[in-house]
C-alpha positions in Angstrom: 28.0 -1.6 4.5 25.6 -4.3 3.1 22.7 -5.3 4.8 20.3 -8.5 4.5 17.0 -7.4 4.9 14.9 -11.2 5.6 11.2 -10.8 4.8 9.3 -12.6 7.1 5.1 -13.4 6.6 2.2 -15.5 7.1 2.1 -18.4 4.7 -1.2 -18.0 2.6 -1.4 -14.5 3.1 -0.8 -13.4 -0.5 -3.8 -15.6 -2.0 -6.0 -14.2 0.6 -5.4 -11.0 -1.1 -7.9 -9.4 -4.1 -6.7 -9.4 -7.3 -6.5 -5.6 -7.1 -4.3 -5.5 -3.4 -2.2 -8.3 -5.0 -1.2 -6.3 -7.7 -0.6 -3.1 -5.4 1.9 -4.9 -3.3 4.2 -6.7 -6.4 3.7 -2.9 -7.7 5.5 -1.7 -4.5 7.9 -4.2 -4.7 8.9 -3.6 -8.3 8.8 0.1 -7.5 11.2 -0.5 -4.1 13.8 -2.5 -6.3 13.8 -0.1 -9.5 14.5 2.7 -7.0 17.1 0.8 -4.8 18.9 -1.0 -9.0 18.9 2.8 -9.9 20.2 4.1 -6.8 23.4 1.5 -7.0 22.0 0.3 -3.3 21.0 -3.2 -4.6 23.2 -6.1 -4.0 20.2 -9.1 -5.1 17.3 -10.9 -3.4 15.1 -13.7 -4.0 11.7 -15.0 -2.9 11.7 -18.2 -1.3 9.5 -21.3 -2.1 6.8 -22.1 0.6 7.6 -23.1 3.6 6.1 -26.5 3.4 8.9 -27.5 1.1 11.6 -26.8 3.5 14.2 -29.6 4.6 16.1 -29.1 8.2 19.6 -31.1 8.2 20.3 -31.1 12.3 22.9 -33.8 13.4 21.8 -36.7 15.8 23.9 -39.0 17.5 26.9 -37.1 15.3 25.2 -38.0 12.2 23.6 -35.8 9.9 19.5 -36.2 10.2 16.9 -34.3 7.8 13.6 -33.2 8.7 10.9 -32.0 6.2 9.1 -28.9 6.9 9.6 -25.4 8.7 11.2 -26.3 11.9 9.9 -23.6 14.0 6.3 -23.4 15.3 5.6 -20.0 14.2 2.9 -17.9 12.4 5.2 -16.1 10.0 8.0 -17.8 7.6 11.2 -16.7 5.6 9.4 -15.6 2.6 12.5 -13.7 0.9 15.7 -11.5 1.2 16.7 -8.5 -0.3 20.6 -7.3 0.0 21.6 -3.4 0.1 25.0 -1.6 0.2 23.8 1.7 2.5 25.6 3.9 3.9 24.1 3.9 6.9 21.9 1.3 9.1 19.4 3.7 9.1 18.8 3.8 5.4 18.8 0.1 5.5 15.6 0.4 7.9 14.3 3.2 6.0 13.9 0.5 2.9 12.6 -2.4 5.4 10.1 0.0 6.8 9.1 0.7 3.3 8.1 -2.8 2.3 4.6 -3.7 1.5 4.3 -6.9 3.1 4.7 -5.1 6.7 1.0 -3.9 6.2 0.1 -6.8 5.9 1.1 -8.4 9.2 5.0 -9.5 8.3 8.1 -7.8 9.2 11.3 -7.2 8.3 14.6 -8.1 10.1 18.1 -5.7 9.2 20.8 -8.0 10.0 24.4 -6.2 8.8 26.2 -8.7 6.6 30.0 -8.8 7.8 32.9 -8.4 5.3 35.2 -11.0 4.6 36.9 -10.7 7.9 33.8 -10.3 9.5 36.1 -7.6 12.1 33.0 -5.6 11.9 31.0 -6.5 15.0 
């Protein structure tokens, strides 16, 4: 089953990093998605710009209206995705638990992506 792993952080938090930690946690990283490319596990994934340069498209009065920004007041942000084929949830959250930016005060949220006939929930 594939799962969407969504990394969520603080905005800024990376900068606020040394040089040397910095380089630790893309190490990780690049370690995490060799293992998961050689294992036949990874699906893809991408970082995501910063948060600041978000648009919200809501509808008002039936019409489509956009907002600029993140549209939730919260401390941490959608900062990326990764998607695995596991067979099992638990190896899913095995990975998440395993990524570097948890350590750092983000988290990461498991969601199981449904099939084309989405008949798996």
């Amino acid at each position: 089953m594939k799962y969407m792993l969504l990394i969520f952080n603080r905005p800024g938090f990376v900068e606020e990093l040394s040089q040397a930690e910095r380089d630790e946690l893309f190490g990780e990283v690049q370690t995490i998605m060799k293992e998961l490319t050689e294992s036949g596990e990874l699906v893809g994934g991408e970082a995501l710009a910063d948060p600041t340069r978000t648009r919200t498209v809501r509808a008002r009065d039936g019409l489509p209206a956009v907002t600029d920004g993140p549209f939730l007041e919260a401390k941490e942000h959608l900062a990326g995705y990764v998607t695995v084929d596991c067979e099992t949830p638990e190896r899913a959250v095995e990975i998440a638990s395993r990524w570097p930016d948890v350590r750092f005060g983000g988290y990461m949220e498991v969601r199981a992506v449904l099939g084309d006939g989405g008949t798996e929930m």
